[in-house]
C-alpha positions in Angstrom: -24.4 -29.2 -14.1 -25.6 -25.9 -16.0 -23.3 -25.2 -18.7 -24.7 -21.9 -18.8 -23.7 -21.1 -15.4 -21.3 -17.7 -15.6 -17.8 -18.4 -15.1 -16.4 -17.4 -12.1 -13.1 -15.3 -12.9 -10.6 -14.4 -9.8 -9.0 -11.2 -9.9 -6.8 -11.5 -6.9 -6.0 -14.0 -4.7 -3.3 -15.8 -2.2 -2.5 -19.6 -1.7 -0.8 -20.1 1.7 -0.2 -16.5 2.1 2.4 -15.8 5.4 3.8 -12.6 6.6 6.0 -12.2 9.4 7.0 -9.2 11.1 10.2 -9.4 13.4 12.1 -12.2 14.9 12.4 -14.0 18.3 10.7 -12.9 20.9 9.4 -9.8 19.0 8.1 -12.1 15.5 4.6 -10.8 14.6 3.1 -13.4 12.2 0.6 -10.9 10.6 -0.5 -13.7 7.9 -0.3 -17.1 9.2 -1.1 -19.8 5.8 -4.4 -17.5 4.5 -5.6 -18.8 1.4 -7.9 -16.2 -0.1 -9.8 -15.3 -3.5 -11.6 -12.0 -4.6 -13.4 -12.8 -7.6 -13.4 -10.2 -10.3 -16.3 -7.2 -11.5 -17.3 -7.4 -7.5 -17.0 -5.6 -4.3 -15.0 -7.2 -1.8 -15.0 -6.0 1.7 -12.4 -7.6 4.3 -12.8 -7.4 7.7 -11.6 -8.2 11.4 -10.9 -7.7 14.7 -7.7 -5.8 15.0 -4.4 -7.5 14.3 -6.3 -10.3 12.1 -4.1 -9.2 9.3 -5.9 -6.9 6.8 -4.1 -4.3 6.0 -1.3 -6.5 5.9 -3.3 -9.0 3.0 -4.0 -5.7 0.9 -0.6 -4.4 0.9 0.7 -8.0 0.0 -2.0 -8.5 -2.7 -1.5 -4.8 -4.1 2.3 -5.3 -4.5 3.1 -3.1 -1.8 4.8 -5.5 0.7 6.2 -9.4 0.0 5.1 -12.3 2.0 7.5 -13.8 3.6 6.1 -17.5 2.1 3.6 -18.3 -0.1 1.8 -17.0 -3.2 -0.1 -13.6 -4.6 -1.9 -14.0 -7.9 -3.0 -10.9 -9.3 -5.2 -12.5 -12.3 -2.9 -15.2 -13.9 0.0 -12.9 -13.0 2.1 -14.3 -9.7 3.0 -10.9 -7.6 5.1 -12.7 -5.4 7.7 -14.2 -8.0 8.1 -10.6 -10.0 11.2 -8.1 -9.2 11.3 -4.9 -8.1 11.1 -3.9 -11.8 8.2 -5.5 -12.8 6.4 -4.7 -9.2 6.7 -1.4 -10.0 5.1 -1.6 -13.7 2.0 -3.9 -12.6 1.3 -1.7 -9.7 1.3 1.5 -12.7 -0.5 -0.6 -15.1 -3.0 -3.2 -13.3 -3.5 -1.4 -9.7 -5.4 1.6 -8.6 -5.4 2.8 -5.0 -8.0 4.6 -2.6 -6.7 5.2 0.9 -8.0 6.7 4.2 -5.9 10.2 3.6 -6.6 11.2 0.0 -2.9 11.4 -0.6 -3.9 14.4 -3.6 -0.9 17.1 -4.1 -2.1 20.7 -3.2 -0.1 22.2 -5.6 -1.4 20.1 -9.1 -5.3 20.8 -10.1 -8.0 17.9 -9.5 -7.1 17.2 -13.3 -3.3 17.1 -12.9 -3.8 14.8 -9.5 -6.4 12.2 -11.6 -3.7 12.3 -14.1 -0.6 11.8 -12.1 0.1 8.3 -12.2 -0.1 8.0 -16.0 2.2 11.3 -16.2 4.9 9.2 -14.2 4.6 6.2 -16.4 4.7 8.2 -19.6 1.3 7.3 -20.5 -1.3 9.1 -22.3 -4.9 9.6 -20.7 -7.9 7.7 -22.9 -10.0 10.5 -23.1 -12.8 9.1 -23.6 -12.4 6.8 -20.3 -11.0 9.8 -18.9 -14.3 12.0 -19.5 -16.3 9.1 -18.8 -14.5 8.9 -15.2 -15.3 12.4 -14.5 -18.8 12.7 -15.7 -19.7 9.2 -13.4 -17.9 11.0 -10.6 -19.8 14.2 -10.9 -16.1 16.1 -11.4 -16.9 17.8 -14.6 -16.7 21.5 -12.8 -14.2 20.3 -10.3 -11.2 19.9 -12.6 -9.7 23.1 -12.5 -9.6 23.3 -8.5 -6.9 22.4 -6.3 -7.6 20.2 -3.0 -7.8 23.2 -0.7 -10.4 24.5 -3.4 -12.6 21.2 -2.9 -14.7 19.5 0.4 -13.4 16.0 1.8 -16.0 14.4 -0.5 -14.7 15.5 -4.0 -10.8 15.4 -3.1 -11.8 11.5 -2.7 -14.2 11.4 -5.7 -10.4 12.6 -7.2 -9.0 10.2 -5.3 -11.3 7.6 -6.9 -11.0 9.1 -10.5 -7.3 9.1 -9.8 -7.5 5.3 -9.3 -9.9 4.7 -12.3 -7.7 6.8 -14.8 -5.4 3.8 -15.8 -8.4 1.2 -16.1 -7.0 -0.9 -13.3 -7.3 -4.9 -13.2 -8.2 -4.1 -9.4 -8.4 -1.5 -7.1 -7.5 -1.8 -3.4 -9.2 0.9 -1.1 -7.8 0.9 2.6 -10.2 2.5 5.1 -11.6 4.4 2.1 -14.5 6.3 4.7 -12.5 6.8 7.5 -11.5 10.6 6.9 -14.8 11.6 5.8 -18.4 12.3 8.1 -21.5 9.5 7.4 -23.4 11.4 4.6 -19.8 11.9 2.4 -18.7 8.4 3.2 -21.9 7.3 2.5 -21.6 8.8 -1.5 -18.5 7.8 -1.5 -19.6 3.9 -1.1 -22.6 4.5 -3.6 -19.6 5.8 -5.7 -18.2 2.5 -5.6 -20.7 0.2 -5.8 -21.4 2.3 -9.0 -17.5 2.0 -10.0 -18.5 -1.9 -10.0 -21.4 -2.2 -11.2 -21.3 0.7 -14.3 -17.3 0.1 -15.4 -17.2 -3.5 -14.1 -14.5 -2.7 -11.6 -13.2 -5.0 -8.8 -13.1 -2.9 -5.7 -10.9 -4.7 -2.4 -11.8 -2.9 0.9 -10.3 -3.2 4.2 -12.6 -1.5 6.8 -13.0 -1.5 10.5 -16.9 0.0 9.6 -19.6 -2.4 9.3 -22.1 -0.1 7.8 -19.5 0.4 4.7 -19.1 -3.4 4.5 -22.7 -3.3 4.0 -22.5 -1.5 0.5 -20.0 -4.4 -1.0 -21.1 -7.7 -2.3 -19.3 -10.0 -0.2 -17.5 -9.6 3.2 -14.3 -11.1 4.3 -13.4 -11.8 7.6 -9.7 -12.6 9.0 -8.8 -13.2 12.2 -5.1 -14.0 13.2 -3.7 -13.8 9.8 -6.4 -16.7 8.2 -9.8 -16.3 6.5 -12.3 -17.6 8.5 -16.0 -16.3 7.4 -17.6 -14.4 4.8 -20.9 -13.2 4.2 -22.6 -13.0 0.3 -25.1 -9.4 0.7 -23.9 -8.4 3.8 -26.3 -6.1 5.8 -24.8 -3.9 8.8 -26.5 -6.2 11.4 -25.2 -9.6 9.8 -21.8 -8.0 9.6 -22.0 -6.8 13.2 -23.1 -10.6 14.5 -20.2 -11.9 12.8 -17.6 -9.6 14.0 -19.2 -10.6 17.6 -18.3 -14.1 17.1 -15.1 -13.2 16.4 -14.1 -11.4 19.3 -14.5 -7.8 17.1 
């Protein structure tokens, strides 16, 4: 064995994760016993044919939903025995988001909207993350504008910056491209990768796309609420093959 082998460190993961929706004839069983592991400082992309249960694992791992049995570890925390309480504070302090539909407030400047989530949990901004952030993200002459001000591309470089702020143990994006045309999404998954790579981020992305599962280090795939494959380097084609076999 090579004791100089890097440890592998998990930022997220389930243990027997199930999820049902409904009851009788109308029970959805979005999750059905999926045991799954996203290790940390990496880009994770999860994938499937539709109905296998991704957006559903995302909103259980970020907090957002509760499983109706099993487990959610978010690091050494377990998400799925905290109260409402505590849900709330490790989603403020430990979680960023990035969804589909920027979700930025045209009233508050690009600044205001990066800086929103600390505001509501009384927190002061590092500023010298916080200039960091902006100068990665290219958002240094961007601040002052509001949303209708900016192209799709910068209100999600915002979005990203807004998820960045708080120096999250993990950050779940959901369909992260799907609002945007190929050459924005495109910068926006460089963005990313750079996200991890630069600030040694953990990125968790659920797409439908398999040219943006081609940017992320490892893919993911689900299918009827269990993981079933996953792909180290994915390239668009290998992705595309393995979504075939699936039925995707």
């Amino acid at each position: 064995m090579n004791s100089d082998a890097p440890q592998r460190v998990i930022a997220g993961r389930t243990v027997d994760a199930v999820k049902i929706y409904g009851s009788g004839q109308a029970e959805v069983r979005a999750l059905d016993g999926a045991t799954v592991d996203f290790e940390a400082e990496r880009f994770t992309a999860v994938m499937g044919p539709s109905g296998s249960g991704k957006s559903t694992l995302l909103h259980c791992l970020a907090g957002l939903d509760r499983l109706t049995s099993g487990q959610v570890f978010l690091g050494d925390i377990e998400v799925s025995a905290l109260d409402e309480k505590k849900l709330t504070l490790l989603r403020r302090e430990r979680v960023g988001f990035v969804f589909q539909f920027f979700n930025l407030l045209p009233t508050l400047s690009a600044l205001e909207n990066i800086t929103l989530p600390l505001a509501l949990a009384g927190r002061k901004p590092d500023r010298g993350w916080l200039d960091q952030v902006v100068g990665a993200l290219e958002l240094g002459d961007r601040l002052r504008h509001r949303p209708s001000e900016m192209s799709g591309g910068q209100q999600q470089r915002v979005a990203v910056a807004r998820a960045l702020a708080s120096r999250p143990q993990i950050i779940f994006a959901d369909e992260p491209t799907g609002n945007l045309d190929s050459y924005a999404g495109g910068q926006m998954l460089e963005l990313m990768q750079k996200v991890v790579s630069d600030f040694g981020q953990t990125i968790l992305m659920v797409t439908h796309d398999a040219v943006a599962a081609g940017y992320s280090d490892r893919v993911m795939f689900l299918q009827d609420g269990r993981a079933v494959a996953q792909l180290e380097e994915p390239t668009p084609d290998r992705v595309i093959d393995q979504l075939k076999n699936l039925g995707g």
